[in-house]
ChimeraX commands (.cxc) that place a marker at each C-alpha (Angstrom):
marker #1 position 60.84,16.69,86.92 radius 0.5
marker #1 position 60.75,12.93,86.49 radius 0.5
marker #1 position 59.10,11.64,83.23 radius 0.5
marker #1 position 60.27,8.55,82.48 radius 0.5
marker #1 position 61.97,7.70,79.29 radius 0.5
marker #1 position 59.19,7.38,75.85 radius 0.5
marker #1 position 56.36,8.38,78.26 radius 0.5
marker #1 position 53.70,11.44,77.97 radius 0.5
marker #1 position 51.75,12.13,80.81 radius 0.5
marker #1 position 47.51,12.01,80.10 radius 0.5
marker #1 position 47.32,15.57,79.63 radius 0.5
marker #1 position 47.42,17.00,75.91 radius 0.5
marker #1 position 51.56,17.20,76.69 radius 0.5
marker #1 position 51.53,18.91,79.82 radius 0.5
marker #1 position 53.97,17.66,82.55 radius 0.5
marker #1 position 53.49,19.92,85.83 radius 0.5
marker #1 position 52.25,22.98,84.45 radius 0.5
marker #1 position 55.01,22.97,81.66 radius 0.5
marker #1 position 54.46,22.43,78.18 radius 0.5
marker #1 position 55.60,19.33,76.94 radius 0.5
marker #1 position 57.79,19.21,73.73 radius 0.5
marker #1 position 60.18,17.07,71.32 radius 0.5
marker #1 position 62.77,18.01,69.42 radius 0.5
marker #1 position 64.72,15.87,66.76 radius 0.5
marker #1 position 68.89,16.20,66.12 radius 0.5
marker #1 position 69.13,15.00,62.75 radius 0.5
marker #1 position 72.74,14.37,61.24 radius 0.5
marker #1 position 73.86,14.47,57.97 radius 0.5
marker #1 position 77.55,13.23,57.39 radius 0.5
marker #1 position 79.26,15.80,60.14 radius 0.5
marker #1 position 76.08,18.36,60.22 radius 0.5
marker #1 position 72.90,18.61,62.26 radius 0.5
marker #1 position 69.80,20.07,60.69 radius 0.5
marker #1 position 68.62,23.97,62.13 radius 0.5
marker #1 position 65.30,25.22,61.43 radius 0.5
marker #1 position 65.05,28.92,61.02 radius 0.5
marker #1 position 60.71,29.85,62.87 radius 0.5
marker #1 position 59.04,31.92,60.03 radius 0.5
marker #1 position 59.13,35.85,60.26 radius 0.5
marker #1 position 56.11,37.05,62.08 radius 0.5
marker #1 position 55.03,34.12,64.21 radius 0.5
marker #1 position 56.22,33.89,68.06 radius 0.5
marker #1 position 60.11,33.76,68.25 radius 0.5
marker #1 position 59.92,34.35,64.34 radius 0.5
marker #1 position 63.61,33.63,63.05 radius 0.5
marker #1 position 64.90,32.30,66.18 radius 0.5
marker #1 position 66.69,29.05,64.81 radius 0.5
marker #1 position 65.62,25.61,66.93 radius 0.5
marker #1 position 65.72,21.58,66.08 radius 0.5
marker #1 position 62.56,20.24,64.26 radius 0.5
marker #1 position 59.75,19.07,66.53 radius 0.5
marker #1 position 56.77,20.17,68.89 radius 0.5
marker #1 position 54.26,19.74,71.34 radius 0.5
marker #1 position 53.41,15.71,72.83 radius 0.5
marker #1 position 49.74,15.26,71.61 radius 0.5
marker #1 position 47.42,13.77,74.44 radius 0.5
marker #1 position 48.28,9.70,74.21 radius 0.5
marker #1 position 51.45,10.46,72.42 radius 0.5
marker #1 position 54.30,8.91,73.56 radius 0.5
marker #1 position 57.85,11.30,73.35 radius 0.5
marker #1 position 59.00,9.41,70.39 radius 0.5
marker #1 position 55.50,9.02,68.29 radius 0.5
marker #1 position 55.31,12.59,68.76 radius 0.5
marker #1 position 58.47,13.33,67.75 radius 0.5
marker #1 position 58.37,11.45,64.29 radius 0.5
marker #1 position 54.64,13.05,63.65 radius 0.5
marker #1 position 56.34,16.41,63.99 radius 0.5
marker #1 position 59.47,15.87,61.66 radius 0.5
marker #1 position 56.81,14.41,58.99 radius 0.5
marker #1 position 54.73,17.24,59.12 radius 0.5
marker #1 position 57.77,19.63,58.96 radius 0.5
marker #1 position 60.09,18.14,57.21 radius 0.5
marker #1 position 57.92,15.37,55.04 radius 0.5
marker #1 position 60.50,12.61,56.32 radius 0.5
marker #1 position 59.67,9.06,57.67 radius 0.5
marker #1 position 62.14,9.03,60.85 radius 0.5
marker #1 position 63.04,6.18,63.35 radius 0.5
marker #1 position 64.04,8.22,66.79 radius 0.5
marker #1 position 66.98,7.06,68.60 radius 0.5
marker #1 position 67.87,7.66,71.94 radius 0.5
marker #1 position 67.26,11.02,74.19 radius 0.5
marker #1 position 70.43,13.24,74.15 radius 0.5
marker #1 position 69.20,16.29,76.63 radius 0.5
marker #1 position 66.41,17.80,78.39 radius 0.5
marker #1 position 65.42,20.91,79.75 radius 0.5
marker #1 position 62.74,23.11,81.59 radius 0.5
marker #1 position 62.65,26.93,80.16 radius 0.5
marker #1 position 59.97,29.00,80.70 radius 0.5
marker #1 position 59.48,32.44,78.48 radius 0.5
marker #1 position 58.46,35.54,79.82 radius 0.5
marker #1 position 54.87,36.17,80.10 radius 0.5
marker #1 position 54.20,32.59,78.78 radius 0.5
marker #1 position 53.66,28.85,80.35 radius 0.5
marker #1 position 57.05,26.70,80.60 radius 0.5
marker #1 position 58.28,24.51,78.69 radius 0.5
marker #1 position 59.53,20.66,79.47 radius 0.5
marker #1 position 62.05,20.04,76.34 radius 0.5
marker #1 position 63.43,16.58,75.44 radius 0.5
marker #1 position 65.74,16.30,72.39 radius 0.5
marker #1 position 65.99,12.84,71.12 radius 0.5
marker #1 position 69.31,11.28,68.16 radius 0.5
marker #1 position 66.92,11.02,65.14 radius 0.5
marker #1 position 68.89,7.77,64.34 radius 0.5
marker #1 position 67.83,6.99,60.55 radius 0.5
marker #1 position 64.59,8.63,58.17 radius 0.5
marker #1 position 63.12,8.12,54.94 radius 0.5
marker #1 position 63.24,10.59,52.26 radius 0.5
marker #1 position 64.72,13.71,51.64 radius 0.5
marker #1 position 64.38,16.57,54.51 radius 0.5
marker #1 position 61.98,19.01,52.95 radius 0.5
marker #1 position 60.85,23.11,54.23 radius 0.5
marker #1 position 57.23,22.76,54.75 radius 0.5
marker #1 position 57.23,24.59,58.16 radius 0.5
marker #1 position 60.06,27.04,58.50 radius 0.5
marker #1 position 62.07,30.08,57.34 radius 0.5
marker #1 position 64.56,28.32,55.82 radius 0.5
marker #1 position 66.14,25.32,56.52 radius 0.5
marker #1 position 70.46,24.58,57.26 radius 0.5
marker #1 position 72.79,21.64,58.16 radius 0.5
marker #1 position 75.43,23.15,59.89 radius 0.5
marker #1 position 78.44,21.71,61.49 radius 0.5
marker #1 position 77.67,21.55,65.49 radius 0.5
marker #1 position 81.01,24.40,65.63 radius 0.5
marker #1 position 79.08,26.75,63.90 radius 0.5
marker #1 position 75.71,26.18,66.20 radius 0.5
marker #1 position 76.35,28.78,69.10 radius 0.5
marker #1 position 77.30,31.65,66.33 radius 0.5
marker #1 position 73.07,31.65,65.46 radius 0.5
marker #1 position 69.99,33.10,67.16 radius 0.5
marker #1 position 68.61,29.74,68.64 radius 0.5
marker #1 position 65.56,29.82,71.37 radius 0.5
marker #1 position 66.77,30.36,74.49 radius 0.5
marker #1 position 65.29,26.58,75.50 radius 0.5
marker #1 position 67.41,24.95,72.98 radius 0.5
marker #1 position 71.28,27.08,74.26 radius 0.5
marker #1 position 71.61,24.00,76.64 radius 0.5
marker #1 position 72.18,21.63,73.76 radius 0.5
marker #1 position 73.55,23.82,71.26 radius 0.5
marker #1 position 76.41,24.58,73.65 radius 0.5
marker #1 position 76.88,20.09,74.46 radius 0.5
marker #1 position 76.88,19.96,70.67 radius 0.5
marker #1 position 79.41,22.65,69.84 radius 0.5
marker #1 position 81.58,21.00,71.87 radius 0.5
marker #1 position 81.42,17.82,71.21 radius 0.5
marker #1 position 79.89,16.97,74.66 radius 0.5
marker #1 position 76.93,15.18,72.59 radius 0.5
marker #1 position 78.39,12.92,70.29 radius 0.5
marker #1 position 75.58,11.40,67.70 radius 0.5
marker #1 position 76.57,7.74,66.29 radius 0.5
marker link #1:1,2 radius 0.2
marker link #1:2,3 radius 0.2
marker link #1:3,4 radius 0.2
marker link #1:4,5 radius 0.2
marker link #1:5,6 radius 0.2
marker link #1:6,7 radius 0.2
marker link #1:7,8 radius 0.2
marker link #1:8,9 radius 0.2
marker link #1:9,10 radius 0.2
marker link #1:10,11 radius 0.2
marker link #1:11,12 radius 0.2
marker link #1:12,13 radius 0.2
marker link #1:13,14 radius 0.2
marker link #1:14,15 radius 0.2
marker link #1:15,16 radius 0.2
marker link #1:16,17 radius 0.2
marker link #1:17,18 radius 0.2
marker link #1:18,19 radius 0.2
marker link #1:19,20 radius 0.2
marker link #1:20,21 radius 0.2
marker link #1:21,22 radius 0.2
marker link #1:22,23 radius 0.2
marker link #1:23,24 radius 0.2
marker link #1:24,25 radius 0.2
marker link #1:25,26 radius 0.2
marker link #1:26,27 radius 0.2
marker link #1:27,28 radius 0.2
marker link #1:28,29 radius 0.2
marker link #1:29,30 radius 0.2
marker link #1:30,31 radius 0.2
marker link #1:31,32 radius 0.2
marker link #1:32,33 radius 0.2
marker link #1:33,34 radius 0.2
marker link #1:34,35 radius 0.2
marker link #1:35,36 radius 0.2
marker link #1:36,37 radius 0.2
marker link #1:37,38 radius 0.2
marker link #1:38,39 radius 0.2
marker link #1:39,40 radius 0.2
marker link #1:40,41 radius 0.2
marker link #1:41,42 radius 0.2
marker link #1:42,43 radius 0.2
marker link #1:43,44 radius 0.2
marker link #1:44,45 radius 0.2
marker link #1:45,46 radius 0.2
marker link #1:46,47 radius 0.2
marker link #1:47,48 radius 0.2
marker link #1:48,49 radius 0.2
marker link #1:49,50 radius 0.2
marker link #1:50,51 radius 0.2
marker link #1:51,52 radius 0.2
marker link #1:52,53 radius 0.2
marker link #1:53,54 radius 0.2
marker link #1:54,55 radius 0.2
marker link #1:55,56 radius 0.2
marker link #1:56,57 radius 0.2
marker link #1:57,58 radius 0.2
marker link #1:58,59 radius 0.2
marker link #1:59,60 radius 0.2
marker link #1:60,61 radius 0.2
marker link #1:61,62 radius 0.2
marker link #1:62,63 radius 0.2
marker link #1:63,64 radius 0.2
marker link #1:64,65 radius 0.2
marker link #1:65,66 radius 0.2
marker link #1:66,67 radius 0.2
marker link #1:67,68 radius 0.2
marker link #1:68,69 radius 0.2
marker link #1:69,70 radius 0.2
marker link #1:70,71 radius 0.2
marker link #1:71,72 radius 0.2
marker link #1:72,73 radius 0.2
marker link #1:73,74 radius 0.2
marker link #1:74,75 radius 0.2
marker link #1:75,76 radius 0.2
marker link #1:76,77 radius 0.2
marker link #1:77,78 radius 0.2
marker link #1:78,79 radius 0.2
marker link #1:79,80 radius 0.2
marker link #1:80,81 radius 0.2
marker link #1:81,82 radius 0.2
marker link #1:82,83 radius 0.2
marker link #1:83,84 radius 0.2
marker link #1:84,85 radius 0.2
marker link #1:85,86 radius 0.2
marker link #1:86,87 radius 0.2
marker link #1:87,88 radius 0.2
marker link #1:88,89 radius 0.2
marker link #1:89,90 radius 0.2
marker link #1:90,91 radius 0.2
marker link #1:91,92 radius 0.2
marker link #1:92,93 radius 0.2
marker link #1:93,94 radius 0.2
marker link #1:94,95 radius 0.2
marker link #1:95,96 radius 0.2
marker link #1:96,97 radius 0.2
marker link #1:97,98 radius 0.2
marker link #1:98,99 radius 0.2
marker link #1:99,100 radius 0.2
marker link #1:100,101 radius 0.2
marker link #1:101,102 radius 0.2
marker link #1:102,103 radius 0.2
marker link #1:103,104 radius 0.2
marker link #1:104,105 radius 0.2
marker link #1:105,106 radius 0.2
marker link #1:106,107 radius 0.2
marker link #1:107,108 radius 0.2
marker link #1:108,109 radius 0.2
marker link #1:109,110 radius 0.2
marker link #1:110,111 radius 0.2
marker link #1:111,112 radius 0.2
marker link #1:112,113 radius 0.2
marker link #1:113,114 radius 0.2
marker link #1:114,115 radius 0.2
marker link #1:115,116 radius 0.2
marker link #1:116,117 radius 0.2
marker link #1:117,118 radius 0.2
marker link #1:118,119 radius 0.2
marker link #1:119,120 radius 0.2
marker link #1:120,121 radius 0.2
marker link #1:121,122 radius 0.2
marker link #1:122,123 radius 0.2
marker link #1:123,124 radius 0.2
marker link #1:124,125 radius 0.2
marker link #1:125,126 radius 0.2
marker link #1:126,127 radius 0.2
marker link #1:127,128 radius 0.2
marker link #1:128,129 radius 0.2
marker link #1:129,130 radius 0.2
marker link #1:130,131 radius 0.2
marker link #1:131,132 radius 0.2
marker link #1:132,133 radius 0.2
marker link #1:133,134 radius 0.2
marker link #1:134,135 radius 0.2
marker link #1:135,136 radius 0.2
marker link #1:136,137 radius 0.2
marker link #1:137,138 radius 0.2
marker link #1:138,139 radius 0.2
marker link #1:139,140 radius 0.2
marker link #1:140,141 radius 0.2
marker link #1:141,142 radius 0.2
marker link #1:142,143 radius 0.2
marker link #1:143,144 radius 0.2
marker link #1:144,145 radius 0.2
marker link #1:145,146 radius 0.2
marker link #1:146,147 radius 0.2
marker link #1:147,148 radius 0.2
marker link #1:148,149 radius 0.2
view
């Protein structure tokens, strides 16, 4: 798959058949911030990073700070992409992940979209239930692989 860096393709966030989607490591002193998906919905309490689907037009990083305002009610400048991935589900379309450093936000990360909310020290990453698209980078970050400035 080549996308290049920051860019969508025309389609409302598809890239070759595969869903297109962002995802946002935000740190907190030495923790990074897991969102728990709410009980009943697909995946429901599966842990994953904030973010979502690329909007038609949206470049990987506008996307990315519409989706951590609308779940988390922050202002956030994106940094630069740590990891990418293609998973696809069973009985579902794939998906094309990119996870980008959140680098700085604006107010105070808030639940509006999850179970719960945790920052967690990248150690204690692999021991929850994440979505199977997001084991890549939970295993980098455990490890220290993925080092975020």
């Amino acid at each position: 798959m080549d996308l290049a860096p920051g860019r969508a393709s025309a389609g409302a966030g598809l890239v070759a058949g595969m869903i297109l989607v962002t995802a946002g490591i935000l740190r907190h002193g030495e923790q990074v911030l897991a969102c728990q998906r709410r009980a009943g919905t697909r995946f429901g309490l599966k842990w994953e990073f904030p973010g979502g689907k690329v909007e038609a037009g949206e470049t990987l990083e506008a996307s990315l700070a519409r989706e951590l305002s609308e779940e988390l009610g922050i202002t956030a400048s994106i940094g630069t992409e740590v990891h990418r991935t293609e998973h696809t589900y069973p009985g579902s379309v794939g998906v094309h992940l990119v996870f980008f450093h959140v680098r700085c936000y604006d107010g105070v990360p808030r639940n509006l979209a999850f179970e719960r909310i945790a920052w967690l020290r990248p150690a204690d990453l692999p021991g929850y239930d994440f979505l199977e698209a997001d084991r890549g980078v939970v295993a980098r970050l455990a490890v220290g692989e993925i080092r975020l400035p």
